[in-house]
C-alpha positions in Angstrom: 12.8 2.7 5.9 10.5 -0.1 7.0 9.0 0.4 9.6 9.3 4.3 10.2 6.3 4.7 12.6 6.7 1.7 15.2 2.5 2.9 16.1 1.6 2.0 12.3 1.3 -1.7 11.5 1.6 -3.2 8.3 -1.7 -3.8 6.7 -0.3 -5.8 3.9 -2.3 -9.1 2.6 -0.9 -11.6 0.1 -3.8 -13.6 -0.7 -5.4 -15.3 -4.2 -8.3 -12.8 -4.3 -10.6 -14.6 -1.5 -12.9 -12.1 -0.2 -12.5 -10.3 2.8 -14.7 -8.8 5.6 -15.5 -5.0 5.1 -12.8 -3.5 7.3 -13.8 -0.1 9.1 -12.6 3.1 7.6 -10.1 3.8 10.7 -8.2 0.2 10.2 -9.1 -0.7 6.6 -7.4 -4.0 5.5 -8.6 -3.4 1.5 -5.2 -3.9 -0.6 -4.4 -7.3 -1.4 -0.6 -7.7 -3.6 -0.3 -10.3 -5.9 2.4 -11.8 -8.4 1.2 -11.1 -12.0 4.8 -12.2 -13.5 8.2 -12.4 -12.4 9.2 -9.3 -12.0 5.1 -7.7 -12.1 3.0 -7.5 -9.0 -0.9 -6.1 -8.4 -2.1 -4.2 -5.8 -5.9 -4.5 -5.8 -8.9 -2.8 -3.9 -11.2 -5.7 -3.9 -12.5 -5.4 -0.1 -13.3 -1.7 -0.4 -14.5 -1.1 -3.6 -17.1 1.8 -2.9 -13.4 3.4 -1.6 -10.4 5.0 -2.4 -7.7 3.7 -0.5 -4.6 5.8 0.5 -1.2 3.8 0.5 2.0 4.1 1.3 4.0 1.8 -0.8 7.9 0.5 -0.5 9.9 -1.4 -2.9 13.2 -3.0 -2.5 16.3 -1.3 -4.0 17.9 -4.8 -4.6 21.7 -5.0 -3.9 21.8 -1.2 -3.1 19.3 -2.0 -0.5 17.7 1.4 -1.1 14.1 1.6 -0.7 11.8 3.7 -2.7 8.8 4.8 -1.6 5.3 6.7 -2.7 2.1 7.4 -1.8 -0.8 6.0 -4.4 -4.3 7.0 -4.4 -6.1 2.8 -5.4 -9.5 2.8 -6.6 -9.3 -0.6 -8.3 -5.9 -1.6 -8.7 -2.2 -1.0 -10.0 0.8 -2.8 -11.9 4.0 -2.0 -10.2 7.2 -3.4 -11.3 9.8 -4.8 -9.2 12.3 -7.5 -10.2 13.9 -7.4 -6.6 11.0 -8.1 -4.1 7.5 -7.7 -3.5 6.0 -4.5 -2.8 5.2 -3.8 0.9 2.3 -1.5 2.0 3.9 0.4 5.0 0.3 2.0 5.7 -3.2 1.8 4.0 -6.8 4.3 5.0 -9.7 4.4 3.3 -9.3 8.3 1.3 -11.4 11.0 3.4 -11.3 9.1 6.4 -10.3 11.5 9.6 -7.0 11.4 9.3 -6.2 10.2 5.9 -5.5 12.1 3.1 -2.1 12.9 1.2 -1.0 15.4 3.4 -1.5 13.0 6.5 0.2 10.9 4.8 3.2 13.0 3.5 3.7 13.9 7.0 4.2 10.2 8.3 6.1 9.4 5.4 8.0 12.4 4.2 10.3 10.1 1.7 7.8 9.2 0.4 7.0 10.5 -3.8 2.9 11.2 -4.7 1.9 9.1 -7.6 
C-alpha cells in the first residue's frame, strides 16, 4: 500500500521537536512522528500551528504484513499505537488548501478509514 500515488512523496519527518521553516500550504512539511514508548508514537503539528493538517496515515500489520490506513484531521497532535513499526505519513496538506480536504483525500487513498 506504500507508495500508491508514485506523484505523492512522503512528507514524513522524524525529528526531536526542532523547529521547522513555515512550509507553503501546497507542500506543507508540518507533521513531525515521534516515539513516546515502545509500542506509542506522536504525531505533532508543531510547524503549522495556525493549521489543520490533513493526513494520510499507514501502520504496519506486523507478520501479516497488512497495512492499515486512515485519514486524520491534526490540529495539535495524536497518540497512535503501534507495537510493530512506526507510523508513516503517505501524504500530508494543510486543511482548506485547493485540493485538500477529506474527499481529495479519500479519492487518492480509497483504503483509507476517516478518523
Amino acid at each position: 500500500m506504500r507508495r500508491l500515488i508514485a506523484a505523492i512523496t512522503c512528507q514524513l519527518a522524524v525529528s526531536s521537536g526542532a523547529a521547522l521553516a513555515q512550509p507553503s500550504a501546497a507542500d506543507p512539511d508540518c507533521l513531525t512522528i515521534t516515539q513516546a514508548s515502545a509500542a506509542t508514537y506522536m504525531i505533532s503539528n508543531a510547524a503549522c500551528p495556525d493549521q489543520s493538517v490533513l493526513a494520510s496515515i499507514e501502520l504496519s500489520g506486523g507478520a501479516a504484513d497488512v497495512a492499515r490506513c486512515f485519514t486524520k484531521k491534526i490540529r495539535t497532535q495524536i497518540s497512535i499505537a503501534s507495537e510493530t513499526a512506526a507510523p508513516v505519513i503517505n501524504y500530508q496538506c494543510i486543511e482548506g488548501a485547493p485540493g485538500c480536504s477529506v474527499e481529495a483525500l479519500h479519492g487518492m487513498f480509497p483504503e483509507c478509514h476517516a478518523g
